[in-house]
N, C-alpha and C positions, 0 to 999 in steps of 0.2 A: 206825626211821630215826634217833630220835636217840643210840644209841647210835653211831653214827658221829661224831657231833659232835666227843668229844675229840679222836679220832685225824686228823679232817681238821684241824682248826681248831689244828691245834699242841701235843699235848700228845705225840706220839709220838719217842722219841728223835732218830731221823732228821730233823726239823723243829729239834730244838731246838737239835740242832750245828751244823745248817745257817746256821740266825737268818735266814734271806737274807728280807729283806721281801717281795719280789715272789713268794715263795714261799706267805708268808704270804694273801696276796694272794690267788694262784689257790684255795688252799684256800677260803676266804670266799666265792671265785668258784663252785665246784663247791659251794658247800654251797646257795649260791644257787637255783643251778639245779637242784640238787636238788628244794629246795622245791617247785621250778615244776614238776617233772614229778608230784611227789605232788598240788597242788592242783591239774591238769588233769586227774587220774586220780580224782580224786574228783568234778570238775564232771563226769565223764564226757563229756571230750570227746577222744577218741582220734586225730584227726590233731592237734592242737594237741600234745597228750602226746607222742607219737611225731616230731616236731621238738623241745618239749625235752630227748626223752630225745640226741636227737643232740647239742645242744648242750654237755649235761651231759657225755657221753665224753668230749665234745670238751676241755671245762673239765679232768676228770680226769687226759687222757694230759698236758696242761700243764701240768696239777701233778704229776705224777710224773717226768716231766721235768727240775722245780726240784727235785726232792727225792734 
């Protein structure tokens, strides 16, 4: 998982021509909720996990969106 970190978090060309804060933003957002769905997945609690994993797309298609 954390090989994802540079590319969401700003280190990908695309991000960096952009500069657009709110862009910035949603990345940190998704990387967020990322997290949440890995530490539900590990508490093993599977409806919990399966509502962050929703949220998470959700986070993603709005960062690709700004990007």
């Amino acid at each position: 998982m954390f090989c994802l970190l540079g590319p969401v978090l700003g280190t990908t060309p695309a991000l960096r021509r952009s500069a657009k804060p709110a862009a910035k933003a949603a990345a940190k957002k998704f990387y967020q909720d990322m997290e949440e769905v890995n530490l539900l997945s590990k508490r093993k609690k599977q409806a919990a996990a399966l509502d962050a994993y929703a949220v998470m797309m959700s986070s993603l298609e709005a960062y690709s969106k700004l990007i």
